[in-house]
MMTF fields as JSON, N, C-alpha, C and O atoms, coordinates in Angstrom:
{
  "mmtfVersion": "1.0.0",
  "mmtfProducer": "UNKNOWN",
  "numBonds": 475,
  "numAtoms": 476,
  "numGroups": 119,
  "numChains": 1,
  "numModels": 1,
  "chainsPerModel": [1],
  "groupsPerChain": [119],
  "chainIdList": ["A"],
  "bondAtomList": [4, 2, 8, 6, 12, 10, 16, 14, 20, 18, 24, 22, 28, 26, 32, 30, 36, 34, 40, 38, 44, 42, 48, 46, 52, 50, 56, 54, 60, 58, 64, 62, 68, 66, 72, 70, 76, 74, 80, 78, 84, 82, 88, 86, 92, 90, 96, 94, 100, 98, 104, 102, 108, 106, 112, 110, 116, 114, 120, 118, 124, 122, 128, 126, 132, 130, 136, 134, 140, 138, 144, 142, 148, 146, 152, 150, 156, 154, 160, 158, 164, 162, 168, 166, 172, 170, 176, 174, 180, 178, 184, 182, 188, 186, 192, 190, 196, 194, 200, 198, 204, 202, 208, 206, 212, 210, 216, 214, 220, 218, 224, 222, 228, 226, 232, 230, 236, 234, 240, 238, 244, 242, 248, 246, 252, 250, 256, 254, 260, 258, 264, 262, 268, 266, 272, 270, 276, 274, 280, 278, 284, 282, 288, 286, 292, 290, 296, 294, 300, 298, 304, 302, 308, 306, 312, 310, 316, 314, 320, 318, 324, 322, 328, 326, 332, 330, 336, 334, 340, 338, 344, 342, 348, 346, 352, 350, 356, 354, 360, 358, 364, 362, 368, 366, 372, 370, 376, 374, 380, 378, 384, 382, 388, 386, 392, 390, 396, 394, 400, 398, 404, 402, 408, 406, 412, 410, 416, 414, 420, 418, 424, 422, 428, 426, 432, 430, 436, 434, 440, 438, 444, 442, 448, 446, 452, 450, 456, 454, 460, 458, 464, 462, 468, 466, 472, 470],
  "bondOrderList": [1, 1, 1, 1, 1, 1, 1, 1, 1, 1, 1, 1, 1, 1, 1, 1, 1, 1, 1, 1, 1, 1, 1, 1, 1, 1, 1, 1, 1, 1, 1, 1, 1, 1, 1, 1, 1, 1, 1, 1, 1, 1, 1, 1, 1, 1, 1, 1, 1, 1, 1, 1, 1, 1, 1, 1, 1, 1, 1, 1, 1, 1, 1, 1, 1, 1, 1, 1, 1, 1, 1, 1, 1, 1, 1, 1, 1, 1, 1, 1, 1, 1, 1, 1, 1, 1, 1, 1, 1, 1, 1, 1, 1, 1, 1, 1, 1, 1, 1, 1, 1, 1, 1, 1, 1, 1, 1, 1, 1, 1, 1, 1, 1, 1, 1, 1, 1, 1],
  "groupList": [{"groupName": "UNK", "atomNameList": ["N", "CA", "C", "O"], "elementList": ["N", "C", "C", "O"], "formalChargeList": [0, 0, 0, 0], "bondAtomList": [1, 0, 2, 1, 3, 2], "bondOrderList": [1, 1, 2], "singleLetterCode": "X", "chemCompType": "L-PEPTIDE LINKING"}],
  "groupTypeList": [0, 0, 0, 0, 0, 0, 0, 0, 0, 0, 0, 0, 0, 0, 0, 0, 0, 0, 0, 0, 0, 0, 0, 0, 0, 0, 0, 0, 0, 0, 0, 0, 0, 0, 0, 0, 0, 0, 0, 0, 0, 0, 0, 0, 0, 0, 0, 0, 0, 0, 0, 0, 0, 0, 0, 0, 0, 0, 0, 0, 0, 0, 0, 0, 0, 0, 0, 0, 0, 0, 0, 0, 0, 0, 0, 0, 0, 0, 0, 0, 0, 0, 0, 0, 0, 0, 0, 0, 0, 0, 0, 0, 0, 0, 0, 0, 0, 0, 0, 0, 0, 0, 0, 0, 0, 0, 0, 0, 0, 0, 0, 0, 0, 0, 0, 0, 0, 0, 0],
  "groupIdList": [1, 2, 3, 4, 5, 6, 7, 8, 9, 10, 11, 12, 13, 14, 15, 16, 17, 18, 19, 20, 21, 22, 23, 24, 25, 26, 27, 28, 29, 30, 31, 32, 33, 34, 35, 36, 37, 38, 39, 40, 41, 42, 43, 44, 45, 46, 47, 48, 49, 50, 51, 52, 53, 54, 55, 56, 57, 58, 59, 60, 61, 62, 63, 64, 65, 66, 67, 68, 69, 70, 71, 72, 73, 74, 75, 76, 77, 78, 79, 80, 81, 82, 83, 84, 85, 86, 87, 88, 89, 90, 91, 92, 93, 94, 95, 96, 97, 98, 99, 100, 101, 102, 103, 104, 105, 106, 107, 108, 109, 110, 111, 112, 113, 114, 115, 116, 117, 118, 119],
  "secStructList": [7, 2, 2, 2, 2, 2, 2, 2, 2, 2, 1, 1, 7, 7, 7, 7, 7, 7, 7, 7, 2, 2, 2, 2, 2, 2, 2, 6, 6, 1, 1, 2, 2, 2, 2, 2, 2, 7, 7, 7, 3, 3, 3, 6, 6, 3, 3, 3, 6, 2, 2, 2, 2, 2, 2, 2, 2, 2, 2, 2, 2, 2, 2, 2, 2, 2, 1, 1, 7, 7, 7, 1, 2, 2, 2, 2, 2, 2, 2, 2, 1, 1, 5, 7, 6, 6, 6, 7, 7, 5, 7, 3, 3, 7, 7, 6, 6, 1, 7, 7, 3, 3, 1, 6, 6, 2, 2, 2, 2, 2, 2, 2, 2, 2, 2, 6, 6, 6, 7],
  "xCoordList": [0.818, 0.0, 0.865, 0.543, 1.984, 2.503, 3.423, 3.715, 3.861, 4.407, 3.5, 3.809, 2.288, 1.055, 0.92, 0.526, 1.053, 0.555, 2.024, 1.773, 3.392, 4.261, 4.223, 4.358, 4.108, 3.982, 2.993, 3.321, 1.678, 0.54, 1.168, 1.106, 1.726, 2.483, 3.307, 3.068, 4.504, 5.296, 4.415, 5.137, 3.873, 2.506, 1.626, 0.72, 1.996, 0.907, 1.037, 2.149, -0.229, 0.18, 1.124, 0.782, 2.361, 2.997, 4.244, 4.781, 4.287, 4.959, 6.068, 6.499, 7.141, 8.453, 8.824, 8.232, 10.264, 10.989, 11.005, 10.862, 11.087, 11.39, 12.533, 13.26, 13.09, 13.996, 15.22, 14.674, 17.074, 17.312, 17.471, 17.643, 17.317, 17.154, 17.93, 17.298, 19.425, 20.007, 19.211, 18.741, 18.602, 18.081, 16.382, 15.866, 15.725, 14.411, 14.814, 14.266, 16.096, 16.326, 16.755, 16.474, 17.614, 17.843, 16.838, 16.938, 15.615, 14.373, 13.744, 13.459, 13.449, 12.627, 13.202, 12.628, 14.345, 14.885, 15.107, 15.473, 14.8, 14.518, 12.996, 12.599, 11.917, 10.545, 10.442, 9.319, 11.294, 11.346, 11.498, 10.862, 12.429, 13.501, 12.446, 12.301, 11.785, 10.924, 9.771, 9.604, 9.132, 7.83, 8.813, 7.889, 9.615, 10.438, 10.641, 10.694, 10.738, 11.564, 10.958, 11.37, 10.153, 8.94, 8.857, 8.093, 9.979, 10.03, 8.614, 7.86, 7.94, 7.309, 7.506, 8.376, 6.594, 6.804, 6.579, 5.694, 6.808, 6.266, 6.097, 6.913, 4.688, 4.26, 3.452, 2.41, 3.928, 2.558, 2.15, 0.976, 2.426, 2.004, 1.129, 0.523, 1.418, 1.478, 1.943, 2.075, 2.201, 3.338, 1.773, 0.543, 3.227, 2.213, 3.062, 4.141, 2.477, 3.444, 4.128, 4.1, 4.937, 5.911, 5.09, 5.68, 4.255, 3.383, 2.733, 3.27, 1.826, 1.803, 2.834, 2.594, 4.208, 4.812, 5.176, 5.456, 5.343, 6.193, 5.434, 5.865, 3.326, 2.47, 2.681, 2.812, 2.664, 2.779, 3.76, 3.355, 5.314, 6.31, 6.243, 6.82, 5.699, 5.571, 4.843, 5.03, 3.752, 2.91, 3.614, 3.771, 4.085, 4.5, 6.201, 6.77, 6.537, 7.721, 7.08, 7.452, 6.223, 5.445, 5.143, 5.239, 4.612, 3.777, 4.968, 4.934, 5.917, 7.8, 7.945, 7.937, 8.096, 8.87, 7.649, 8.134, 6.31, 5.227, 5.956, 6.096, 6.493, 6.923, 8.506, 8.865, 9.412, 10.154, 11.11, 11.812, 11.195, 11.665, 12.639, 13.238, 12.631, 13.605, 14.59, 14.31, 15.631, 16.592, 17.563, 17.811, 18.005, 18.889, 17.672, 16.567, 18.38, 18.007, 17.824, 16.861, 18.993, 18.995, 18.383, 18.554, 17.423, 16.469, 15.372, 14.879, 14.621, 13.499, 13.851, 13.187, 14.806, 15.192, 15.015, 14.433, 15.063, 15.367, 14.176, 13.864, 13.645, 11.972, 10.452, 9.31, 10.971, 10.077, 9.786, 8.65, 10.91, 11.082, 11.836, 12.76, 11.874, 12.778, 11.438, 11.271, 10.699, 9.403, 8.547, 8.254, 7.316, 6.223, 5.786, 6.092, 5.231, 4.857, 3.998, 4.002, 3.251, 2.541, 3.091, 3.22, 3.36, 3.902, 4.865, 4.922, 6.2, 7.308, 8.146, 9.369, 7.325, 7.807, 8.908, 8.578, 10.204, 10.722, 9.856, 8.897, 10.064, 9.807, 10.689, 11.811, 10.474, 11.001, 10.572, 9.379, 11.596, 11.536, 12.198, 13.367, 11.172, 11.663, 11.985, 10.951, 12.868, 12.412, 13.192, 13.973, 12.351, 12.099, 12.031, 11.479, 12.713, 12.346, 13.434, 14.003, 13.714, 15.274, 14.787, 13.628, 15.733, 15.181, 14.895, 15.584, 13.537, 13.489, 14.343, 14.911, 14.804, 16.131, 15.326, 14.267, 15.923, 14.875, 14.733, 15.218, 14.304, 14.153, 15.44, 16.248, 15.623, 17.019, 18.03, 18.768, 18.542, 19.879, 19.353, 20.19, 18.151, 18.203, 18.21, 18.87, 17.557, 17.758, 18.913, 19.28, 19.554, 21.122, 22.173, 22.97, 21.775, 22.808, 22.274, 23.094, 21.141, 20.61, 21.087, 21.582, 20.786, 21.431, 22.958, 23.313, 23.971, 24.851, 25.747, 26.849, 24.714, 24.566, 24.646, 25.292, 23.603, 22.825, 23.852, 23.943, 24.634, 25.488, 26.936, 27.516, 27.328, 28.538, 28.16, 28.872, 26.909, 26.455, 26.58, 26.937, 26.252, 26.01, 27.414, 27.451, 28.646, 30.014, 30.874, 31.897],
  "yCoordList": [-1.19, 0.0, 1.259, 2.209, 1.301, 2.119, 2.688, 3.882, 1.662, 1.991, 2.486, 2.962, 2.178, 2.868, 3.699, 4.414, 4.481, 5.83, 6.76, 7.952, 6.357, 7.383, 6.908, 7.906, 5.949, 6.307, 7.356, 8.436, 7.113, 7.841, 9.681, 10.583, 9.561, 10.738, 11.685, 12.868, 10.79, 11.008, 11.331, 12.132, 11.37, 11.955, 12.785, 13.358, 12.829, 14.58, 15.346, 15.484, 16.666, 17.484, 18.779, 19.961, 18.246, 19.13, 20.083, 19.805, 21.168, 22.1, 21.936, 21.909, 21.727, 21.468, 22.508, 23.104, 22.462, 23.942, 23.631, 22.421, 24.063, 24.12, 24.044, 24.986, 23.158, 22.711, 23.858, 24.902, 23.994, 24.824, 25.399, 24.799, 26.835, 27.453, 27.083, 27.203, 26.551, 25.581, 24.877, 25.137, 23.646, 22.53, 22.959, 22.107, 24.509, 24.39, 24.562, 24.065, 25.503, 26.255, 25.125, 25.178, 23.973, 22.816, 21.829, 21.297, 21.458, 20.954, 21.586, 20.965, 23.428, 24.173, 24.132, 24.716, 23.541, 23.859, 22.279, 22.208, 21.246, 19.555, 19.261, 18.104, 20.563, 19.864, 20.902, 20.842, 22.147, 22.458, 21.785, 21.683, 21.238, 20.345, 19.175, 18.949, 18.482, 17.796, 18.077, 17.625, 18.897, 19.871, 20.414, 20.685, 20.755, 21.416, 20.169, 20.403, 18.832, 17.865, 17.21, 16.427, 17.472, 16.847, 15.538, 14.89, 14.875, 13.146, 12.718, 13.684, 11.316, 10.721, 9.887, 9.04, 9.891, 9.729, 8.148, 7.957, 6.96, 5.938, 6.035, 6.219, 5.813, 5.36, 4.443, 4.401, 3.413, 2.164, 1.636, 1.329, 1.351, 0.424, 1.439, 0.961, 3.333, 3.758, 5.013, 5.858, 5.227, 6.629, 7.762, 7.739, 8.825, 9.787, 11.622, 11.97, 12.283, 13.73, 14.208, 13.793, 15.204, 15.909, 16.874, 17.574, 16.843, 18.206, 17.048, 16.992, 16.31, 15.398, 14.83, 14.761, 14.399, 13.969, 14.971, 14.599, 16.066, 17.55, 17.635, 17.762, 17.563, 17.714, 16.655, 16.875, 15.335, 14.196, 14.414, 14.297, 14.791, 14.884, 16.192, 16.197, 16.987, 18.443, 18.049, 18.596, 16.966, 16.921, 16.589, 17.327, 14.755, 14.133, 14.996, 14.529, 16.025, 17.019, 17.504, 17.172, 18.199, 19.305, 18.526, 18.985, 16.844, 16.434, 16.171, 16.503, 15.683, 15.135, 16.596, 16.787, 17.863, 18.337, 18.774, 18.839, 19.051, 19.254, 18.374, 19.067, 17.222, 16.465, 16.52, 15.399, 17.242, 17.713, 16.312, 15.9, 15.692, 14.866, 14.636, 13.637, 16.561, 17.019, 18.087, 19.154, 17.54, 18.448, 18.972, 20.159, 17.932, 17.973, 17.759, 17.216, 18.364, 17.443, 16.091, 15.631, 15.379, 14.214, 13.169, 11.951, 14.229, 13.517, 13.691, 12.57, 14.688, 14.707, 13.781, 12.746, 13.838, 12.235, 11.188, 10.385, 10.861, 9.834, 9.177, 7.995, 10.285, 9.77, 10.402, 10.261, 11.179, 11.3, 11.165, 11.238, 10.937, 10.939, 9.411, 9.654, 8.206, 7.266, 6.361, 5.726, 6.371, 5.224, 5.513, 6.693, 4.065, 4.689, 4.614, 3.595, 5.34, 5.169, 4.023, 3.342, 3.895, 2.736, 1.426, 0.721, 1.051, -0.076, -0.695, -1.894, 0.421, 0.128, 0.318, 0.281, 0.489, 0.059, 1.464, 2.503, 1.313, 2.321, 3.203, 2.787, 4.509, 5.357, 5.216, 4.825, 5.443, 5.325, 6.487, 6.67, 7.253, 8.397, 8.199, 7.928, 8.401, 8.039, 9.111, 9.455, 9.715, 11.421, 10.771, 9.964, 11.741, 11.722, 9.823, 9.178, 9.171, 7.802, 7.25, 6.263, 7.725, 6.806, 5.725, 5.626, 5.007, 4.011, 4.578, 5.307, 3.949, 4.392, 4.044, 2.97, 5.262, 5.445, 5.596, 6.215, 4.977, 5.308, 6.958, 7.378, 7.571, 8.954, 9.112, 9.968, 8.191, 8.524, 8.525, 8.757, 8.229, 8.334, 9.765, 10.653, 9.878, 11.179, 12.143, 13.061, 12.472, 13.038, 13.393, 14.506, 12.09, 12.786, 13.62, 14.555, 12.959, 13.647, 14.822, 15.676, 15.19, 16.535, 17.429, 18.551, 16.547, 17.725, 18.085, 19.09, 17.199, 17.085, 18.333, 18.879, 18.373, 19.369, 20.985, 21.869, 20.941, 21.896, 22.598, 23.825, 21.781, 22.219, 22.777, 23.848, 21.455, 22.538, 23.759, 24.713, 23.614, 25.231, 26.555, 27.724, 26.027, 27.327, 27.361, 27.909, 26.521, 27.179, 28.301, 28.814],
  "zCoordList": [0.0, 0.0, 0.0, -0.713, 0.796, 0.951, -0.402, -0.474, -1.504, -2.512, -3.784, -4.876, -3.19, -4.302, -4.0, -4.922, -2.608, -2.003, -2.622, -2.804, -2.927, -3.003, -4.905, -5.613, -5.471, -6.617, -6.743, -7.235, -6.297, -6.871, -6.895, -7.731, -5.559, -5.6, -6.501, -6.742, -7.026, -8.212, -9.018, -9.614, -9.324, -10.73, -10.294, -10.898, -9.014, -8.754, -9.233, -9.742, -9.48, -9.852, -9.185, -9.202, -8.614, -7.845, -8.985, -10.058, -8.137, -9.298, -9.151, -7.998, -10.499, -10.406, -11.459, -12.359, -10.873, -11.95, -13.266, -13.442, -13.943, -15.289, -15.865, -15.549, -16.732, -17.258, -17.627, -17.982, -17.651, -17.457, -19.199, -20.259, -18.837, -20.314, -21.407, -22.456, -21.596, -22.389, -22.69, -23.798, -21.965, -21.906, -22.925, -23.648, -22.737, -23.198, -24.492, -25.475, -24.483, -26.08, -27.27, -28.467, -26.471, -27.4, -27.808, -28.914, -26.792, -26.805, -27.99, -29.014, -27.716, -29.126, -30.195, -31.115, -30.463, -31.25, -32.199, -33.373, -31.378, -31.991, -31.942, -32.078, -31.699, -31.89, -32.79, -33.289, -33.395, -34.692, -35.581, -36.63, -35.18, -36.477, -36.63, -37.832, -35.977, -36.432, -37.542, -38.675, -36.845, -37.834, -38.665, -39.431, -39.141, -40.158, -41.355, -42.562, -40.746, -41.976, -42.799, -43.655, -42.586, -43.847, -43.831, -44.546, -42.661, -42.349, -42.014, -41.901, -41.788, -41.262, -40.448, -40.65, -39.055, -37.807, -37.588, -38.422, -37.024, -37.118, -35.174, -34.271, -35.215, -33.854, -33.804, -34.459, -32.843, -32.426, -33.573, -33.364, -34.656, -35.907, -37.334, -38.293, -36.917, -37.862, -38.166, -37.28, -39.292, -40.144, -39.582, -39.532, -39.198, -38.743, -39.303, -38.824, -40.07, -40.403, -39.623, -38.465, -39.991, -39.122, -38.062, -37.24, -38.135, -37.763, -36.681, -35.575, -36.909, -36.087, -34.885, -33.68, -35.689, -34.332, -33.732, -32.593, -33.833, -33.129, -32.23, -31.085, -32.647, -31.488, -30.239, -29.035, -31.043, -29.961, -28.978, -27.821, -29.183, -28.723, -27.744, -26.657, -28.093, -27.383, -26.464, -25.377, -26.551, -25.649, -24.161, -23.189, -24.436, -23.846, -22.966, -21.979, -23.578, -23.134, -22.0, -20.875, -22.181, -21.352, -20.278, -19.139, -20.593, -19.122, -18.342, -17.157, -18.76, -18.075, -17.772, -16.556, -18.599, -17.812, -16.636, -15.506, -16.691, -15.183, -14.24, -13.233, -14.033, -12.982, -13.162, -13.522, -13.069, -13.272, -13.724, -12.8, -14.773, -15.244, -16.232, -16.628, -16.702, -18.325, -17.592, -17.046, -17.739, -17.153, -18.513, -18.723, -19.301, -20.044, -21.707, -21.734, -22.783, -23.948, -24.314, -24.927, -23.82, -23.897, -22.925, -22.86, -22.002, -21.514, -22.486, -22.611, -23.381, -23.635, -24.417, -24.355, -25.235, -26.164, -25.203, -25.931, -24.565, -23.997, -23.216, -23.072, -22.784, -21.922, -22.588, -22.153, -23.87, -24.626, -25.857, -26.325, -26.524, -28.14, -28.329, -29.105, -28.049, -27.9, -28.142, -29.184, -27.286, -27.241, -27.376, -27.57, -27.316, -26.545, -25.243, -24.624, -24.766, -23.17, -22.88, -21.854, -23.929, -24.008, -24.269, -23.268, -25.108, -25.831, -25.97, -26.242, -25.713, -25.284, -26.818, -26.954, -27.697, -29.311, -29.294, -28.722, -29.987, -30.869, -31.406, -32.054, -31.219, -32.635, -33.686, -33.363, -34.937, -35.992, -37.094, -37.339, -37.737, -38.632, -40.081, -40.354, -40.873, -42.378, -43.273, -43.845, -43.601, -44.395, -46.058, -46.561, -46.274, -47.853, -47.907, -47.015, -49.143, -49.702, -49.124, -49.591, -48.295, -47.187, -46.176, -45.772, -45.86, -44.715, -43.265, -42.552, -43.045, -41.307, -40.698, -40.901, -39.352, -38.264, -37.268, -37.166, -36.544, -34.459, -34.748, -35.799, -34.15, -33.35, -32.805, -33.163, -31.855, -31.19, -31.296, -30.338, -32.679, -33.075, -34.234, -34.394, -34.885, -35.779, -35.053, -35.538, -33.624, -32.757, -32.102, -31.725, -31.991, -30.99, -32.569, -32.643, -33.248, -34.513, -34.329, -33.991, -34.435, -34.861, -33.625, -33.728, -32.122, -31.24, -31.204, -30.587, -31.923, -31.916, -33.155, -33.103, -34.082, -35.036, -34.878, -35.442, -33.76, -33.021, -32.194, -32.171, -31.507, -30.499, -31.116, -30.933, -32.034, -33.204, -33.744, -34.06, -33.816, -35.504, -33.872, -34.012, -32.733, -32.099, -31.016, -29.914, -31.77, -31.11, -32.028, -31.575]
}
């Protein structure tokens, strides 16, 4: 009982800080790059637009970072853009007529991109 009462907890709606401004500016700047690539999103057993996954992903950002769970970029990769919460399945991203790549390796390249272009 007692481990249902402090999970239930962890998911309250209690207010946690907000991720540090590095951390939001590299986040806005990979749920751009998503809605920007004209790729298609693969979730749970189907292809979904760029505009689509940017929403999905923004979503699932926002509720992690409410429970203060996004500290770094490579957390929102990591606890939001990597799976599903549900299913456990890979995401997978196909752009233009190329082979689908997880999220999380087009993702870490892209932050990796991100971080050279702005030294």
């Amino acid at each position: 009982m007692v481990s249902g009462v402090a999970c239930a907890l962890s998911y309250g709606p209690f207010a946690h800080a907000a991720p540090p401004v590095i951390a939001q500016s590299e986040i806005k700047y990979l749920l751009g790059f998503i809605e920007r690539s004209g790729c298609v999103f693969y979730r749970n057993g189907s292809w979904y637009d760029a505009t689509q996954a940017q929403a999905h992903l923004r979503s699932k950002y926002d509720a992690l970072a409410a429970m203060g769970r996004i500290v770094t970029a490579e957390d929102f990769i990591e606890q939001a853009a990597t799976k599903s919460s549900l299913s456990g399945e890979a995401y997978a991203i196909r752009c233009n007529s190329g082979p689908a790549v997880t999220t999380d390796q087009w993702l870490r390249d892209a932050l990796t991109r991100y971080r050279h272009a702005a030294r």
